[in-house]
N, C-alpha and C positions, 0 to 999 in steps of 0.2 A: 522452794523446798523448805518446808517450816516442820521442825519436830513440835508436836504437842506441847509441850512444857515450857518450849521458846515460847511459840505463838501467843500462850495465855499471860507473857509477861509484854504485848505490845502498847504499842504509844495512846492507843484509845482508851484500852484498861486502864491506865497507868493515869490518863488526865480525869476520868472517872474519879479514880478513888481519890485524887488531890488536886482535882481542879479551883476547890476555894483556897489552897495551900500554899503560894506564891512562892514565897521562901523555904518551904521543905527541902528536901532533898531528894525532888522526885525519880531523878536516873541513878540511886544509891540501891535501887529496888534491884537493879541492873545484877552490881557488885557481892549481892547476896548469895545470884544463882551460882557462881563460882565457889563456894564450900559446900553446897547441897549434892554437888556429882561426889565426892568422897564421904559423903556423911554414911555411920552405921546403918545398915537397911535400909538405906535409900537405894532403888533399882530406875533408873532412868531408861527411857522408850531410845532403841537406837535411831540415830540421825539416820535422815535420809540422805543417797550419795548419789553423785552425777558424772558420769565422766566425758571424754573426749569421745564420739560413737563410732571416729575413725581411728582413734590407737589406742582407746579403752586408759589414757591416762590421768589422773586427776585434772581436775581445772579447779578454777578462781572458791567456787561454791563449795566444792570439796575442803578446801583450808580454809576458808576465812575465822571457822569458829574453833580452830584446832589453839589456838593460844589465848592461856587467859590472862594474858597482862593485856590484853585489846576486847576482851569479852564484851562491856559498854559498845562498842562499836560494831564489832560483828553484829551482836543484837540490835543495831540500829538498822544496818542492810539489811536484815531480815522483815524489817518495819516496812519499809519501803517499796513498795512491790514492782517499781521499772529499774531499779537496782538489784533488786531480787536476780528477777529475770536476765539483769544484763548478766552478774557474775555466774547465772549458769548456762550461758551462751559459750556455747566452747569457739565460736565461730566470731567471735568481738572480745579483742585482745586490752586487757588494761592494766595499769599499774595503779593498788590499792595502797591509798595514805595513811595508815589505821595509826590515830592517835591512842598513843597509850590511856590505861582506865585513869592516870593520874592526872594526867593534863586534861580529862575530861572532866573529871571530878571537882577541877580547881577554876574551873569557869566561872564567872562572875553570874554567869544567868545559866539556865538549860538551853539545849542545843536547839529547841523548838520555840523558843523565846525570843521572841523579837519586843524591844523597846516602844518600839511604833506602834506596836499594838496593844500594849499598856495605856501611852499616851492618847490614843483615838479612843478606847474601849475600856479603862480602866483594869480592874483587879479579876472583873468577870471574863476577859479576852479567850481565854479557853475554854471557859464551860460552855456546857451545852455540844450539842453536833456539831455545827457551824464554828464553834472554840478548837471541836477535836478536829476538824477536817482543816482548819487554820494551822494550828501545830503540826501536823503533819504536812504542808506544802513547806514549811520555816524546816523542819527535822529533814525532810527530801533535799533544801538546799544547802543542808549542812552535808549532806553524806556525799552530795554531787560533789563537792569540793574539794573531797578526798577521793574522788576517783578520776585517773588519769586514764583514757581511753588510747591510748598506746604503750606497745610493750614489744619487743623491746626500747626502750626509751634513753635516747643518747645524752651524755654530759651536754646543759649549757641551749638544749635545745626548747625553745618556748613552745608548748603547749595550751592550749584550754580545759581547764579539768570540764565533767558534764554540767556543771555550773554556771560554765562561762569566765572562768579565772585563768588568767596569765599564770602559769606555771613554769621552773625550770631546777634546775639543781645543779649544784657544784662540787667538785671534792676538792677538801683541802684537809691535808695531813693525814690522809688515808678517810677522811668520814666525807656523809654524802651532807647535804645541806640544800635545802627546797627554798629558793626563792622564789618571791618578796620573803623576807621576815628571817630569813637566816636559821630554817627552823631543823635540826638534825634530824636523820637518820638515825635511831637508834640499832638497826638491822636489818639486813633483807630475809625476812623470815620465811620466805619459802620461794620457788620457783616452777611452776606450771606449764601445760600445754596453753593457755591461752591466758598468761601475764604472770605476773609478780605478786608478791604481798609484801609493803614496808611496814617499821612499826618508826611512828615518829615520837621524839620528844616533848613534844606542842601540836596545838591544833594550827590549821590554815587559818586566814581570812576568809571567812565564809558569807561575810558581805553583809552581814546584818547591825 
């Protein structure tokens, strides 16, 4: 389910316009779309919604893009088309890890950016087709990593995100905390027919 206006901000567009651009700051493009829904005369095309088609309740696809301190992110799942698809399965339950836009922001590389593939390929590793369809398997494994395909999901118990990552979480002093990395909970920002949405402090290990 992609609104118009998302869609035309996706990961292909986006290595297009700054594929010779290494160092820019190509997912800042992201951070923009967040002041343009309030701008004067600006009228944006309404999202499209999905619900549960046995209790007619929201699910996962419904919220992901309802908060903009995770907006970077949301627009990442929307990049992704078997995450797409999973978050609007009312029928596959999961718990969303959505790093905040700041810890996304504060990344040493982009989330599509793998080292190895500088090192093998130099400064061209993303141009071209073959560049765009490279960054997007790297941008897929990042977003796997934040998705926890269980919900409800108990203190302490290990899972694999669709990544393939050891995951689990702890509470201590009332906050939740995602091991490996000790990485907080900043809130459970919503609750669904078919899972959760977190907003974390940090990104995961996403194994690149």
């Amino acid at each position: 389910m992609r609104a118009a206006f998302i869609h035309s901000f996706s990961i292909s567009s986006l290595l297009l316009l700054f594929a010779s651009a290494r160092a820019g700051p190509l997912f800042l493009h992201r951070l923009d779309q967040a002041p343009i829904a309030n701008a004067p005369g600006i009228v944006l095309p309404p999202m499209d919604t999905t619900h549960d088609p046995k209790t007619g309740e929201p699910i996962l696809s419904d919220i992901v893009g309802r908060d903009r301190s995770i907006n970077i992110f949301s627009g990442f799942t929307r990049d992704v088309d078997a995450v797409s698809a999973r978050l609007d399965d009312s029928n596959k339950n999961a718990t969303i890890l959505a790093p905040h836009n700041s810890a996304i922001a504060s990344l040493p590389r982009k989330p599509w950016e793998d080292p190895k593939d500088y090192d093998s390929l130099g400064s061209e590793a993303y141009a071209g087709a073959e560049g765009s369809g490279r960054a997007n398997k790297n941008l897929q494994t990042f977003v796997n990593a934040h998705i926890v395909p269980r919900s409800p999901w108990p203190e302490n118990e290990k899972v694999e995100t669709v990544a393939g990552n050891t995951v689990w979480y702890e509470v201590k002093d009332g906050k939740k905390f995602i091991q490996p990395g000790n990485i907080e909970v900043l809130s459970v920002a919503d609750k669904v027919a078919n899972g959760q949405l977190w907003i974390l402090k940090d990104v995961l290990n996403y194994g690149q």
